[in-house]
C-alpha positions as CSV (number, residue, x, y, z in Angstrom):
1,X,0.0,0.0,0.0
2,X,1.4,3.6,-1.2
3,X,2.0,5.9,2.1
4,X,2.8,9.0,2.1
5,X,5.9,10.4,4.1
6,X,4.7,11.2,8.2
7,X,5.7,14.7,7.6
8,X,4.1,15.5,5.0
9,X,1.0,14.3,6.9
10,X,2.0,16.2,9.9
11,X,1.6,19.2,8.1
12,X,-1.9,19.0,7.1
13,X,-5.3,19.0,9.0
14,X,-6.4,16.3,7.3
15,X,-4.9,12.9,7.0
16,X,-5.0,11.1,4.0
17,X,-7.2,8.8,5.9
18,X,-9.6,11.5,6.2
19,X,-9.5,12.4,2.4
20,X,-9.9,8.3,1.2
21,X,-13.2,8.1,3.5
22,X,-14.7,11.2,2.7
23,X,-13.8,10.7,-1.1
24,X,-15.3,7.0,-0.7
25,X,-11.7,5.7,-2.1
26,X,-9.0,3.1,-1.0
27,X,-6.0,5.4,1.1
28,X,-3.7,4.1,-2.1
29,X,-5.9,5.6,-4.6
30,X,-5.8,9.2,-3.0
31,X,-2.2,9.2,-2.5
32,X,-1.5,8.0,-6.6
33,X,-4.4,11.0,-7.2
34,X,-2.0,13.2,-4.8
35,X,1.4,12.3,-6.2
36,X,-0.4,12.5,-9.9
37,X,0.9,9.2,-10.5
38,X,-0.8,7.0,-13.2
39,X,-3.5,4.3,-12.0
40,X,-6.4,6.6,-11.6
41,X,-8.6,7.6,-13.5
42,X,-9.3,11.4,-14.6
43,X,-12.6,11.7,-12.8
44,X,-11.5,10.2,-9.7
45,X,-8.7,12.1,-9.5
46,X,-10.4,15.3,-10.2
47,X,-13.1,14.2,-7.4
48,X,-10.1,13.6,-4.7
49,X,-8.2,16.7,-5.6
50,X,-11.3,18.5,-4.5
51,X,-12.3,16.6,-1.5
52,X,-8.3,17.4,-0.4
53,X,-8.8,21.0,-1.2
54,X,-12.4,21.1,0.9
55,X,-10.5,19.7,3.9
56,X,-7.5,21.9,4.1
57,X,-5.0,19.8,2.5
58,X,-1.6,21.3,1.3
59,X,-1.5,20.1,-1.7
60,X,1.7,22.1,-2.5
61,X,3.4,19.5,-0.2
62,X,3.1,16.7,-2.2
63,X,5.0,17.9,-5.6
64,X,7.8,16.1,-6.4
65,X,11.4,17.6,-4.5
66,X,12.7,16.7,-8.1
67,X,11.9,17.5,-11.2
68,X,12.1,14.3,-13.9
69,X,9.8,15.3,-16.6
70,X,9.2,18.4,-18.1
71,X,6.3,18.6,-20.8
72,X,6.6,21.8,-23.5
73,X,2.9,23.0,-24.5
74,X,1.4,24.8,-27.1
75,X,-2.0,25.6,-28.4
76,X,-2.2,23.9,-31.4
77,X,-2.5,27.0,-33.8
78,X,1.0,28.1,-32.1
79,X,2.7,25.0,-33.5
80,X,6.8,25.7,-32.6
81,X,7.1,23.6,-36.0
82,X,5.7,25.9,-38.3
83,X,6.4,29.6,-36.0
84,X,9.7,31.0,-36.6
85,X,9.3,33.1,-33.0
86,X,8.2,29.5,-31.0
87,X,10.8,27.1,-32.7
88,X,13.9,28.8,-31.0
89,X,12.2,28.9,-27.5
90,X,12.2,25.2,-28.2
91,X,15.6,25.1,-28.9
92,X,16.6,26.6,-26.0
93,X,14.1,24.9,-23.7
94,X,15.8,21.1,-24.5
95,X,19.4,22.7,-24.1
96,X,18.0,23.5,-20.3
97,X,16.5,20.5,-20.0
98,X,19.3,18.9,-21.0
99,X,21.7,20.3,-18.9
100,X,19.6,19.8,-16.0
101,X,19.0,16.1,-16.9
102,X,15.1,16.4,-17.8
103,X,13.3,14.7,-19.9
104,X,11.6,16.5,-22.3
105,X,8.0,15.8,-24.3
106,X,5.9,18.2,-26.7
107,X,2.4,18.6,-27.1
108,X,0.1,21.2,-28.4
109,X,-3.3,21.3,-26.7
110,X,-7.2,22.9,-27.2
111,X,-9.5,23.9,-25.1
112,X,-11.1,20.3,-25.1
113,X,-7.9,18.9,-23.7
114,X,-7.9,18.3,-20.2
115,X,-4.3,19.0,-18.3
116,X,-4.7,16.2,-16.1
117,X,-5.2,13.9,-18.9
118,X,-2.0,15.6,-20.5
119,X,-0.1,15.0,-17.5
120,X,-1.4,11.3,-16.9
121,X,0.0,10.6,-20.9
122,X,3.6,12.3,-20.5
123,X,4.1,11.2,-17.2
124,X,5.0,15.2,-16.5
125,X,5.5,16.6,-13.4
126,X,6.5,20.1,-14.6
127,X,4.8,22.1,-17.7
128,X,6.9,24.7,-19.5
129,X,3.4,26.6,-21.5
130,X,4.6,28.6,-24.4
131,X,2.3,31.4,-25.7
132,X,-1.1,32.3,-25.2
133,X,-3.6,29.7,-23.2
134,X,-7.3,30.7,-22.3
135,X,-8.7,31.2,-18.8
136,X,-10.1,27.7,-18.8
137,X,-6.5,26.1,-19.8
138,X,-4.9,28.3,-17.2
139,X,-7.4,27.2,-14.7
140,X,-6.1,23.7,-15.5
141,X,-3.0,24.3,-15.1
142,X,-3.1,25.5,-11.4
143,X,-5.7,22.5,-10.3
144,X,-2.8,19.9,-11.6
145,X,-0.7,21.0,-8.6
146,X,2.9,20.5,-10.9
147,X,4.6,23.4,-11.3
148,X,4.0,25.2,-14.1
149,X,6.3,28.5,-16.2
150,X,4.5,30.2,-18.3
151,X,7.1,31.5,-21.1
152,X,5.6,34.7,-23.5
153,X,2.5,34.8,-21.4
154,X,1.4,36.0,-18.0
155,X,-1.3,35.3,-15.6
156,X,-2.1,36.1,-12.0
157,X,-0.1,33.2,-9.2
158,X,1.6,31.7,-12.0
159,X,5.5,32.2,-12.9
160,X,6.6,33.8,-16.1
161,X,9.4,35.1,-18.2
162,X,8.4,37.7,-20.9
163,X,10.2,39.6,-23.6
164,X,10.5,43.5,-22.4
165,X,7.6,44.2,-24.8
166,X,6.3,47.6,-23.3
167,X,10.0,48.6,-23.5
168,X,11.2,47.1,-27.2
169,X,7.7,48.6,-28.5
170,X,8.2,51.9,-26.9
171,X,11.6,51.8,-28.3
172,X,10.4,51.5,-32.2
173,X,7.8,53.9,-31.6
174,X,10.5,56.7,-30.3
175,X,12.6,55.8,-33.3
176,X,10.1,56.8,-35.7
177,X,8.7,59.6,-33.5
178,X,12.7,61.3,-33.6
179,X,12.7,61.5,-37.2
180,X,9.6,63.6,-37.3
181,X,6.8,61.4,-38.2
182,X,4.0,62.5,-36.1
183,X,1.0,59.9,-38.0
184,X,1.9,56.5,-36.7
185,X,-0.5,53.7,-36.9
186,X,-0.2,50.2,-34.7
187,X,-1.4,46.7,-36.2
188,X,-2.4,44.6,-33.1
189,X,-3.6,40.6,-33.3
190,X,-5.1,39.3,-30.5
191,X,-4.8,41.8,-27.4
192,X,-6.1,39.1,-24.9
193,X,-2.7,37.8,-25.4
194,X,-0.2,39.8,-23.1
195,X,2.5,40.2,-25.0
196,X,0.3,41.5,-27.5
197,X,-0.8,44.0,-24.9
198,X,2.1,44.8,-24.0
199,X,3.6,46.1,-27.3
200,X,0.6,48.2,-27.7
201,X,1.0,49.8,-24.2
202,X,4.5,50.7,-25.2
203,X,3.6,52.7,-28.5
204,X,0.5,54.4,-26.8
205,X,3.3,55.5,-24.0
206,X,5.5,56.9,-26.4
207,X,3.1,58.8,-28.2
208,X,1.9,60.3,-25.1
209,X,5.3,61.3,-24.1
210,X,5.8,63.0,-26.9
211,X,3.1,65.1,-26.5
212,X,1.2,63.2,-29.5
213,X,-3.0,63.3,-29.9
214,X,-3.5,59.6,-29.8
215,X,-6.2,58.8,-32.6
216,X,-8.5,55.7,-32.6
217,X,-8.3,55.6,-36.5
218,X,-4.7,54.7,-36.3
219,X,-5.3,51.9,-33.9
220,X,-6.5,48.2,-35.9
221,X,-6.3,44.7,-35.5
222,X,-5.4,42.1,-37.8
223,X,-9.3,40.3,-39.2
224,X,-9.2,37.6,-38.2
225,X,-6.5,38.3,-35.4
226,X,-4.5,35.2,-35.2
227,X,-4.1,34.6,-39.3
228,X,-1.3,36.5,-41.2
229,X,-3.5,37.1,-43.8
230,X,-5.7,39.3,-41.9
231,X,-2.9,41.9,-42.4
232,X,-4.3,42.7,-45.3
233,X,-7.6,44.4,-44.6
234,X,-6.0,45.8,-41.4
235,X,-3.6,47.9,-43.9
236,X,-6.4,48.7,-46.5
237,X,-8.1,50.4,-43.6
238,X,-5.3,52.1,-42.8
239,X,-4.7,53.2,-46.2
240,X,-8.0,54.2,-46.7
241,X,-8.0,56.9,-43.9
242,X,-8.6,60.7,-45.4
243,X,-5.3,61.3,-43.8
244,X,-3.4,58.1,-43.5
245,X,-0.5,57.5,-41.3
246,X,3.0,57.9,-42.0
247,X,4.5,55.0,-40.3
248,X,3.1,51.6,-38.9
249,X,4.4,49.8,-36.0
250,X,3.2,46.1,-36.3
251,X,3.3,43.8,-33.4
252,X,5.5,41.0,-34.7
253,X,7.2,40.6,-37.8
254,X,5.2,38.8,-40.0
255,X,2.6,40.9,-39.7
256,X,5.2,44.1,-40.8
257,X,6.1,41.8,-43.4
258,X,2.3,40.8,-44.7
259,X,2.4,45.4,-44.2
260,X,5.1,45.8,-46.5
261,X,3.7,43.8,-49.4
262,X,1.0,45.6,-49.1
263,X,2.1,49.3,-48.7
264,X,3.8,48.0,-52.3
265,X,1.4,47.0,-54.1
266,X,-0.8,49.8,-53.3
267,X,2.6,52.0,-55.1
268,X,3.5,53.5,-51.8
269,X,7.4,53.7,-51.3
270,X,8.8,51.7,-48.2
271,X,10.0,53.9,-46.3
272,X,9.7,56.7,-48.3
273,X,6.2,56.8,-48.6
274,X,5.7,55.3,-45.3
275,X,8.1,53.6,-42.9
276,X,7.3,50.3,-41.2
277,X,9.1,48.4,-38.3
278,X,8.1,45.2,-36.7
279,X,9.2,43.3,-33.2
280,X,10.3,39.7,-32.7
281,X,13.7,40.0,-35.3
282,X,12.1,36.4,-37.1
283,X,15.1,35.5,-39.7
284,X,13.5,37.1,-42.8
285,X,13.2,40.3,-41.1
286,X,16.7,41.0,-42.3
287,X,16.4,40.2,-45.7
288,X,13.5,41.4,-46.5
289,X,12.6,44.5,-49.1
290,X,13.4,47.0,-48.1
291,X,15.4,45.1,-44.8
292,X,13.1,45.7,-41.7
293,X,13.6,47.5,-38.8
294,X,12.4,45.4,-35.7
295,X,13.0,44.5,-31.9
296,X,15.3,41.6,-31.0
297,X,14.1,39.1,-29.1
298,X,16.2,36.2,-27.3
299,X,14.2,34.0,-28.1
300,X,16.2,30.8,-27.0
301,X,16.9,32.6,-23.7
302,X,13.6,32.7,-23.2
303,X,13.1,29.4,-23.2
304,X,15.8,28.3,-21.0
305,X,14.8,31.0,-18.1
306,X,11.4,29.5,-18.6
307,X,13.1,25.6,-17.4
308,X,15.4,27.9,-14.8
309,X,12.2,29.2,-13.2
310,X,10.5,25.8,-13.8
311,X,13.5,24.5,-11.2
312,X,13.1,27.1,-8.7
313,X,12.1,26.1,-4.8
314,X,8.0,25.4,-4.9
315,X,5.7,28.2,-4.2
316,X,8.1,31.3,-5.6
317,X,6.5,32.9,-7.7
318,X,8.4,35.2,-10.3
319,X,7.7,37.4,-13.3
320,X,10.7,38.1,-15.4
321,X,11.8,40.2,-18.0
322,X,14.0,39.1,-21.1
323,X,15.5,42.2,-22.3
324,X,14.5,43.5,-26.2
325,X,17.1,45.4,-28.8
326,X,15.8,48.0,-31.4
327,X,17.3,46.9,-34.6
328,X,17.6,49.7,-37.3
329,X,16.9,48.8,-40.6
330,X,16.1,50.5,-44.0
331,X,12.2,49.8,-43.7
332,X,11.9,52.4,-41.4
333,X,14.7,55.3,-41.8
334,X,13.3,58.3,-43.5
335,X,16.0,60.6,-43.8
C-alpha cells in the first residue's frame, strides 16, 4: 500500500485517511491521485483533488522535491514547427533540460484537452506553456498541482518570463517619432494575449510622451486576429484613412512583413512613402525589401529561463523580463 511520508502528513489538518473516507476511495488511490501518478482515472482524481482542497490539505506539499519530466505545450494554432518566433524557444528549452537532466516531451493542446489527462500521458511533473492559453487552460493548469512556467504569457499566481515588450515597443515607436513622423498607426492581433498588450502599451506610452494626440483611426487589428492574412484588410483600412498614417508599428514581424507587401502594391514607397518596423527580429526580417527594422528578441533565452524558473524552490513565484534590442533597418529610416 502507497503511504505517504509522516511529515508530509504532519503538516496538514487532514490525514490522507480523512480524504480516502470522505472521497469514498481506497487510502492508495488518493495518495497515486495526490502524487499525480498514473493508475487513476481522470474523474477520480479530479473528485479527490477536491475533496483534499475542501478539507484543508496542502496540496503544494506533495510535488515532487525533483523534477524528472518536463512537458513543453502549445495551443495547437501556435505550432513551434511551423512559428519562426516558437521554434527557437524550443531550442533553447531542450538545451536547459538537457543540462539539467530532464526529460523532455511536446504537445500542443485545445480547449477540449484536459491538463490532467495531458499529465497522466507524459508522465509530466513540470509544464513549460509557451504562448497564449485561455482562462479555462490556465485554470487547469493550477488544479494539476505541478509546477508550471509560463514563457511569453502572463497570468495572476503563476510564474513567467516575458520579452520586455512595453519597452522594445516603446523603443520603435521613439525611433520613428525622432525623425519627425507624427501619424503613426499600430497593427495589433489578439490583445487578450499579453505580449500582444504589452507592445501596444509601449507605443500608446511613447506617443503620449511625446506630447502626440492619440487617434482611434490609427489603432487596428489584424481580421481575423490570429491569421497573417488578416494583415491585409488591417492595412487597407489604414490606407484608406482621409489622412493616413506615415508610419506603422506592427506587433511581430510577419505581420510588418504581410504590411510591406501591401504598402507596395498599393505603389507607396517603403520607407519613403511610409516607414514600417516590426518586433520579434524572425530570420527574414533581415532580408527582407526593403530590410526591416524590428526589436530583437532572445528568443532561446527565453526558453531556457522559462526551465530555470521551472527548477526554482515550490511556491516562488516570479515574473521576469527578457530584455529587447531595437534593430535599425532601411524599412523604417526616412531621412
Amino acid at each position: 500500500m502507497s503511504k505517504l511520508p509522516p511529515e508530509a502528513e504532519a503538516k496538514n489538518p487532514s490525514t490522507v485517511r480523512d480524504i480516502a473516507k470522505r472521497a469514498g476511495v481506497s487510502i492508495g488511490t488518493v495518495s497515486r491521485a495526490l502524487k499525480n501518478q498514473p493508475g487513476v482515472g481522470e474523474a477520480t482524481r479530479a473528485h479527490i483533488l477536491r475533496v483534499a482542497r475542501e478539507m484543508g490539505y496542502d496540496l503544494g506539499s506533495l510535488r515532487p522535491a525533483k523534477l524528472r519530466r518536463v512537458s513543453f505545450l502549445h495551443r495547437q494554432h501556435y505550432s513551434p514547427a511551423s512559428n519562426s518566433f516558437y521554434a527557437p524557444v524550443l531550442h533553447g528549452v531542450e538545451e536547459a533540460c538537457r543540462r539539467a537532466g530532464l526529460v523532455l516531451s511536446l504537445s500542443a493542446v485545445s480547449l477540449e484537452d484536459s491538463v490532467f489527462g495531458l499529465l497522466q500521458r507524459h508522465g509530466a511533473d513540470g509544464l513549460i506553456c509557451v504562448g497564449y492559453f485561455e482562462p479555462e487552460l490556465l485554470e487547469g493548469m493550477r488544479q494539476s498541482e505541478v509546477p508550471v512556467v509560463l514563457v511569453d504569457h502572463w497570468a495572476a499566481g503563476l510564474p513567467s518570463v516575458n520579452s520586455n515588450n512595453l519597452g522594445g515597443s516603446h523603443a520603435a515607436t521613439a525611433h520613428l517619432i525622432a525623425q519627425g513622423l507624427r501619424r503613426i498607426a499600430f497593427i495589433a492581433g489578439e490583445l487578450q494575449h499579453y505580449s500582444i498588450g504589452e507592445r501596444l502599451r509601449g507605443y500608446r506610452q511613447a506617443l503620449w510622451e511625446a506630447h502626440l494626440p492619440a487617434d482611434p483611426t490609427l489603432e487596428v487589428t489584424r481580421d481575423p486576429p490570429d491569421r497573417e492574412q488578416g494583415t491585409v484588410p488591417a492595412v487597407q483600412r489604414l490606407l484608406a484613412l482621409p489622412k493616413p498614417p506615415e508610419a506603422i508599428v506592427a506587433y511581430n514581424d510577419a505581420t510588418a512583413l504581410q504590411a510591406i507587401r501591401v504598402c507596395q502594391g498599393a505603389g507607396l514607397r517603403v520607407p519613403g512613402d511610409i516607414a514600417i518596423v516590426g518586433f520579434d527580429d524572425l530570420p527574414a526580417a533581415e532580408h527582407s525589401h526593403p530590410p526591416l527594422t524590428t526589436v530583437r528578441v532572445d528568443k532561446e533565452l527565453l526558453g531556457r529561463t522559462g526551465v530555470e524558473l521551472l527548477l526554482r524552490p515550490k511556491g516562488e513565484i516570479a515574473h521576469l523580463t527578457v530584455p529587447a534590442e531595437l534593430i535599425v533597418r532601411q524599412s523604417s529610416v526616412v531621412r
